[in-house]
N, C-alpha and C positions, 0 to 999 in steps of 0.2 A: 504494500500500500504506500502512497506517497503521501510525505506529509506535506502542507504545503503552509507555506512562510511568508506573509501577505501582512500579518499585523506587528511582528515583533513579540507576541504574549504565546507564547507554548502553551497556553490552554484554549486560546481562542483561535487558533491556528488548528488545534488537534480536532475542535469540534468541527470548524470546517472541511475540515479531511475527511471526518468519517459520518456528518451528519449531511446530506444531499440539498436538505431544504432549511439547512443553516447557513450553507454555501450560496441559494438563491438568495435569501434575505439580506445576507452581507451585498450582494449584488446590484439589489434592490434599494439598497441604504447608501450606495457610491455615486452620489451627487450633494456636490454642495457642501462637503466635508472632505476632510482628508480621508486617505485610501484604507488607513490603517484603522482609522474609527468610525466608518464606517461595515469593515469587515468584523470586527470586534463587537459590534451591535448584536449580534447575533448571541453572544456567548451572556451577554448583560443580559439579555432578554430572558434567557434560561435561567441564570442564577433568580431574574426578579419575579417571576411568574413560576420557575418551577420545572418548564418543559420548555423546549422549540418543538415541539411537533407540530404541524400544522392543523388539526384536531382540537390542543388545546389552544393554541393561537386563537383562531375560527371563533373558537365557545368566548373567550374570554369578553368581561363586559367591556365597550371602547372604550369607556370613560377612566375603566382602570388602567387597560393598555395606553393610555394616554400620561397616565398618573406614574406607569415604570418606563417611558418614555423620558419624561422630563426628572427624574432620578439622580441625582447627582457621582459620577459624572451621567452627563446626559446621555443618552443611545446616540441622538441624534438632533444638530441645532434647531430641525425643524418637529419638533414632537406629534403636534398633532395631527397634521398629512403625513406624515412618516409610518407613525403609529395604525392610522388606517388603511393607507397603504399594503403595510403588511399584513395585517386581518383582511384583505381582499387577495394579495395573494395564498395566504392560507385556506381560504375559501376554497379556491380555484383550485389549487392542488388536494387538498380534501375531496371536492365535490367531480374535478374532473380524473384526478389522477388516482384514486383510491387512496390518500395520504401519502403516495411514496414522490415523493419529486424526482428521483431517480428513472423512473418510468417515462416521464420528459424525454430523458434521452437514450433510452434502455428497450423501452415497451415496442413491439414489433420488428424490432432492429433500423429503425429510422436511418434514411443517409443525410448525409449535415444538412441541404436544404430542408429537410423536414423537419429535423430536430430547431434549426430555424425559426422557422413558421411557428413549433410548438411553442417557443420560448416567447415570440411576438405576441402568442395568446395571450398572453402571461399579464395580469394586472400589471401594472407600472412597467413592461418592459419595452420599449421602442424599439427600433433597428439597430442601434447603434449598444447600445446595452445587452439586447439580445445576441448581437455580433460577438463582444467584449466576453461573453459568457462562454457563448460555444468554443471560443478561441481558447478561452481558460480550460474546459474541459477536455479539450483536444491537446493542447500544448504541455500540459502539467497531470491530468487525472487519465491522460489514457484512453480517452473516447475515443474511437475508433469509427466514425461513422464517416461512411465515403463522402468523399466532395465537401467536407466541414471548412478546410484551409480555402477552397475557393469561393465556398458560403459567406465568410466572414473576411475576404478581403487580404488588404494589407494589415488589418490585426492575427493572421494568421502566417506573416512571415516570419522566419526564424530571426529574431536578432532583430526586429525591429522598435524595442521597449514602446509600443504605443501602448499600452496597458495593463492591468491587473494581470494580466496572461503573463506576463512576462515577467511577472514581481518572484523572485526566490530567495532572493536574501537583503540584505540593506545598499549593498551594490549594483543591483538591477532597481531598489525602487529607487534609489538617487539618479538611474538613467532614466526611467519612466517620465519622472517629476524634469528631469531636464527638456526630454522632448514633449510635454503637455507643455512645460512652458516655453518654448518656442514654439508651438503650435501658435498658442495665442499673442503670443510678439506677434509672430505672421500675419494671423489675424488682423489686429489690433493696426497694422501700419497701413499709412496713405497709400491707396496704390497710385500707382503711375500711370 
């Protein structure tokens, strides 16, 4: 099994390893915060509530998921979309996937555009997040679904630090964080 190394906390790293839809919710949480606390959300989320399964996520009242939201430290700067957020993607893997989120990309043998598409389902997941996922599971967990590196672009080149996919220890997320921010220099300048 690979562990994977995204937050710097060896316990919140270990559950993303081995917990499928603690790995989405990390995923789910990576806007608008750093990389590392948002993937660590997941692990807070369990200690505060008890579980990440998405069963118990689903049940829980929003008002309280709101309440270990805003928790000191916080999950996440934005609590309260955040927090519902995530109770809509628990839904969705409950209600579509039988609880397992792993079935996402597992369940009939999907080839990466599918698993794709699957992930686009996905409450809060867009193209570009759904990209940044299948790249991670491809590049770091072993997925093996055909066609996933041309599914997802240039986040599925070797050696391109464009994101989370790429993070493995503190010297890949200092490259990542280097070319996000040259992204947006780029962005950000007059064109010509």
């Amino acid at each position: 099994m690979t562990t994977l190394n995204i937050t710097g906390d060896a316990a919140a790293d270990e559950l993303l390893s081995t917990d499928a839809f603690a790995l989405l919710v990390g995923m789910l949480l990576d806007q608008q915060v750093a990389m590392e606390t948002a993937f660590a959300g997941p692990l807070k989320i369990q200690q505060r509530v008890g579980s990440i399964k998405p069963d118990t996520i689903a049940a829980v009242d929003p008002d309280h998921l709101v309440d270990v939201f805003k928790q000191t430290p916080a999950v996440h700067r934005y609590p309260g979309s955040m927090a519902g957020r995530v109770q809509a993607l628990a839904g969705a893997v409950r209600d579509d996937w039988g609880s397992d989120a792993a079935a996402i990309w597992t369940q009939g043998d999907p080839d990466g555009p599918e698993v794709l598409r699957r992930l686009k389902a996905l409450p809060g997941f867009g193209d570009q997040k759904a990209k940044i996922f299948l790249a991670l599971l491809g590049k770091q967990l072993g997925v093996e679904a055909s066609g996933w590196r041309e599914a997802v672009g240039h986040y599925g080149e070797d050696g391109c630090f464009a994101s989370v996919a790429d993070i493995t220890d503190a010297e890949s997320l200092a490259k990542v964080r280097a070319t996000k921010q040259a992204a947006k220099a780029g962005a950000k300048a007059p064109k010509a």
